[in-house]
C-alpha positions in Angstrom: -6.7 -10.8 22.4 -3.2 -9.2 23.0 -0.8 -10.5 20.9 2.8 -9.0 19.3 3.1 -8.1 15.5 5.9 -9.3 13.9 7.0 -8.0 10.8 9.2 -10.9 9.0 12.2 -9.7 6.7 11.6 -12.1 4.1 8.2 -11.6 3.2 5.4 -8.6 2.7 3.4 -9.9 5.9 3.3 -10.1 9.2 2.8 -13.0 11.9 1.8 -12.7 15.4 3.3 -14.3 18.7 2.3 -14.2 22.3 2.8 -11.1 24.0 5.4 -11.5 26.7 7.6 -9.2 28.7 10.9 -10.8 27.4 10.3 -8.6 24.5 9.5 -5.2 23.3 8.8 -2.8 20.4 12.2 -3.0 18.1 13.9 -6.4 19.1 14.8 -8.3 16.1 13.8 -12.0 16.5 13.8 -15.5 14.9 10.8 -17.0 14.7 9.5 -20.6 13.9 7.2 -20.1 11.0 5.4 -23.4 10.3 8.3 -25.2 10.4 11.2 -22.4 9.1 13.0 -20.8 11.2 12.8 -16.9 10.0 13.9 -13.3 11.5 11.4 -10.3 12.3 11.2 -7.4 13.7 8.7 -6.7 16.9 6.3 -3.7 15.8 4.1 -3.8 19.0 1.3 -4.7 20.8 -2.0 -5.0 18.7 -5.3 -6.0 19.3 -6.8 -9.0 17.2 -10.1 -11.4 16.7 -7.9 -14.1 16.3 -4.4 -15.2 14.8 -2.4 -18.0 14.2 0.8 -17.9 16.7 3.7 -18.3 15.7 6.7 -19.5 18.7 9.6 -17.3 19.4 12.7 -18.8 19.3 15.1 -16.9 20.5 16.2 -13.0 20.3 18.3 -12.6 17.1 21.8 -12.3 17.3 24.3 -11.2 15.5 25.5 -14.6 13.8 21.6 -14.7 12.9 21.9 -11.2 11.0 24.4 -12.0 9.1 23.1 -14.6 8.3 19.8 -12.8 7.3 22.0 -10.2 5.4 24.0 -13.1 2.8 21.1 -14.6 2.4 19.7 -11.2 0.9 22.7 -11.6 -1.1 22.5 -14.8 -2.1 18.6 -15.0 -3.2 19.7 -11.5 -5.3 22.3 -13.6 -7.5 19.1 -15.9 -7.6 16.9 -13.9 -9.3 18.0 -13.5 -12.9 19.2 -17.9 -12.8 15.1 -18.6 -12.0 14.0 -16.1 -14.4 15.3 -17.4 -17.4 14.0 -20.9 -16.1 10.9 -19.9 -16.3 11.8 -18.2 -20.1 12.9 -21.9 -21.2 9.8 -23.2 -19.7 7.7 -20.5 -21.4 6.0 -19.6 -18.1 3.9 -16.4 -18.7 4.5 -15.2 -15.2 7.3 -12.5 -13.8 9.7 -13.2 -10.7 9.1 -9.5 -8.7 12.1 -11.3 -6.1 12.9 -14.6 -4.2 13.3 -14.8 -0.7 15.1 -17.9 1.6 14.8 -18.6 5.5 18.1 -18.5 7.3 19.4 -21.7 7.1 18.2 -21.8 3.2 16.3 -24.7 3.6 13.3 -23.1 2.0 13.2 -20.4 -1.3 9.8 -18.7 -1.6 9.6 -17.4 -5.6 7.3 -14.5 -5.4 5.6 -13.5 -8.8 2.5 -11.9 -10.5 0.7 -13.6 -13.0 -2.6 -12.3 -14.9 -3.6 -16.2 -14.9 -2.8 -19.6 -13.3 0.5 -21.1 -14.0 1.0 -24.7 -14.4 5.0 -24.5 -12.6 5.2 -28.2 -11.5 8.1 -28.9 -14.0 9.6 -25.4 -12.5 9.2 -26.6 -9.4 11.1 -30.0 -10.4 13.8 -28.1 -12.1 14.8 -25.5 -9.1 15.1 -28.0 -6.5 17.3 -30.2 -8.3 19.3 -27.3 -8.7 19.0 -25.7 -5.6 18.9 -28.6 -3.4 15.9 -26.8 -1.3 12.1 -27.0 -0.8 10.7 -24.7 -4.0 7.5 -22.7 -2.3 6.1 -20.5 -5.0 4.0 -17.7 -4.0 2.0 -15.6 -6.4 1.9 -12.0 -4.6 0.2 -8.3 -6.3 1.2 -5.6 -7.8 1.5 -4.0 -4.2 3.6 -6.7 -1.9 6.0 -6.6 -5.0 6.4 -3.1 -4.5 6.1 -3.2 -0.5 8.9 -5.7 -0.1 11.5 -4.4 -3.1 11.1 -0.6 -2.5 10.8 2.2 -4.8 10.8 6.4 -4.6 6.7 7.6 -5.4 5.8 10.8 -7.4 6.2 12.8 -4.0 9.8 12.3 -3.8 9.9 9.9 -0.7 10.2 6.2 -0.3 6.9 4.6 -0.7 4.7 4.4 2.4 4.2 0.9 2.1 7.7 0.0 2.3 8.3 2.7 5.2 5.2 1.2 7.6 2.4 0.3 5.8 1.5 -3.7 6.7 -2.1 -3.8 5.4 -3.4 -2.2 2.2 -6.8 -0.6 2.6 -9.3 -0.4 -0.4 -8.8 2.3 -2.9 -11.5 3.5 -5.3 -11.4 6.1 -8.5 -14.2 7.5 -6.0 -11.4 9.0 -3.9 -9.3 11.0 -6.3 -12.6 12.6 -8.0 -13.6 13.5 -4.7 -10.3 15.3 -4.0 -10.6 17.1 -7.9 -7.8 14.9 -8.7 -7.2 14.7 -12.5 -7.8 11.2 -13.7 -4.3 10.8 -15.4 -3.1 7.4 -14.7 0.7 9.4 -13.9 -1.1 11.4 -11.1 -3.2 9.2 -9.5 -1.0 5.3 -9.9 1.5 4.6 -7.6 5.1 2.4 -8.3 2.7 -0.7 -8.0 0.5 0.7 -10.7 -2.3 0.6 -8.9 -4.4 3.3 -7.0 -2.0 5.5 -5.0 -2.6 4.2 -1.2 -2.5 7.6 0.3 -5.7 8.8 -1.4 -7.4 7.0 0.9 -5.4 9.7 4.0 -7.5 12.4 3.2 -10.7 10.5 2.1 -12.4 11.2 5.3 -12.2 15.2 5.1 -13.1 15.3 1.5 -15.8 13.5 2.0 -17.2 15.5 4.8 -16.6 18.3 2.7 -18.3 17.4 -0.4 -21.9 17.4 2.0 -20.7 21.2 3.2 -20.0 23.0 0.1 -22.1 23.2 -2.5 -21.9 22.4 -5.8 -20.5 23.8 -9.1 -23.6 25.9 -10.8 -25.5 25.9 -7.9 -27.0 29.1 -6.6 -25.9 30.7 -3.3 -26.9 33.9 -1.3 -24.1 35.8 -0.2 -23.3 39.0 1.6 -23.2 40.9 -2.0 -26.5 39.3 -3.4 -27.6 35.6 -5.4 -25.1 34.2 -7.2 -23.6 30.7 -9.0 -20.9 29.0 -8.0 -18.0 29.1 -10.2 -15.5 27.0 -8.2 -14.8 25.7 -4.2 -11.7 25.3 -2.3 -12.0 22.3 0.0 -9.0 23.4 1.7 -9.2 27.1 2.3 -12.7 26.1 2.8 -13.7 29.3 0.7 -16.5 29.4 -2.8 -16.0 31.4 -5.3 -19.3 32.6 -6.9 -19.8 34.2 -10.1 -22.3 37.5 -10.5 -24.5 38.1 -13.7 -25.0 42.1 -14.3 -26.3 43.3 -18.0 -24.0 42.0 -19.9 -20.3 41.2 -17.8 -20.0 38.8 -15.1 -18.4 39.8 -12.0 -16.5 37.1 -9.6 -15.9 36.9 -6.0 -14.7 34.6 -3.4 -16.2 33.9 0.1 -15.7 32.1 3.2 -18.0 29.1 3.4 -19.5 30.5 6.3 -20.9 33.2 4.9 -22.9 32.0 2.0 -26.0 30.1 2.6 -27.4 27.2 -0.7 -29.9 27.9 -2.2 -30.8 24.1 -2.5 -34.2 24.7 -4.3 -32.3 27.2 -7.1 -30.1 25.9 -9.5 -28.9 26.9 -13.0 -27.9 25.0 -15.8 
């Protein structure tokens, strides 16, 4: 089924509305998200199983991104009042950002939490105050991230903030297969967890890791037997150490030209 991906302002998701001609790739709209009337952007066309729809209500205009825009402002001056409700309350939970639809009917509390939280007397407390339905969504490490921004270790805003809409799994796996070091500063992202673009080059380090052979295996080459010392995934080239008397010479080769010896192997 055809359908158009919306990506909603307000929250780290995505809904999905029936594809018509009206619209196209970039148009801002207001949708009707059960019941709350919320703005998005049109990413595209995408092909799905099946979704919930969600109606279109009307293309946004500029009244309605305003709108969207003091509202940003407004749940922002928000944040630091419902955090220390939930310090008075004791609530071992942290607020990553709040989030409201555009006629502020509804705020959505996002937070992380190691275990359940018992916030029915929050709940109580913020919509006497705020005079709005309280919806309190517990979100990861990740959609925190995703939704409020941040720069990673490469210099560059994080990808999931710049397009990324689904996270895929990410395993330790990945960043040994890639001779990453296993140092929690090289390998976490802004989230904390897994960086997501080890999982980009997963594929070709994989395919590599059944070409080359392994460390301390032994290898013919154009020069003789030898053991490998090291490989180079991406210059696709082994370098193989040579035994003679009593010194060891080195040499590097094209994978190409060097053929495993798969029944030979030193310790």
């Amino acid at each position: 089924m055809q359908v158009m991906e919306i990506v909603l302002f307000n929250t780290p998701m995505s809904v999905y509305a029936k594809e018509t001609a009206n619209f196209k790739r970039g148009d801002r709209v207001v949708v009707n998200n059960a019941g709350s009337f919320e703005l998005g952007v049109i990413k595209g066309v995408v092909n799905i199983d099946t979704a919930d729809l969600v109606p279109i209500v009307r293309a946004a205009s500029k009244e309605d991104n305003l709108k969207h825009c003091e509202n940003c402002h407004y749940t922002r001056t928000l944040l630091p009042e419902i955090k220390k409700e939930t310090e008075k309350l004791n609530l071992d939970m942290k607020i990553g950002f709040i989030t409201t639809n555009l006629d502020r009917s509804k705020l959505t509390v996002n937070y992380t939490a190691d275990e359940r939280v018992d916030f029915r007397e929050l709940l109580k407390v913020l919509g006497a105050k705020y005079k709005s339905r309280i919806e309190m969504r517990q979100i990861g490490n990740r959609d925190e991230t995703k939704t409020i921004g941040a720069i990673g270790i490469c210099g560059r805003e994080t990808c999931c903030k710049l397009y990324l809409n689904d996270f895929d799994k990410v395993s330790i796996k990945m960043a040994k297969n890639q001779n990453i070091a296993l140092n929690p500063t090289r390998i976490n992202g802004m989230c904390g967890r897994l960086l997501c673009c080890l999982k980009y080059e997963d594929e070709f380090y994989a395919q590599m890791q059944k070409k080359m052979p392994k460390v301390n295996a032994s290898v013919t080459t154009p020069d003789g037997v030898g053991t490998v010392a090291a490989t180079d995934f991406l210059k696709e080239t082994v370098t193989v150490n040579f035994v003679k008397d009593d010194s060891t010479e080195q040499k590097v080769y094209d994978l190409a030209d060097i053929k495993i010896e798969k029944a030979k192997r030193t310790k």
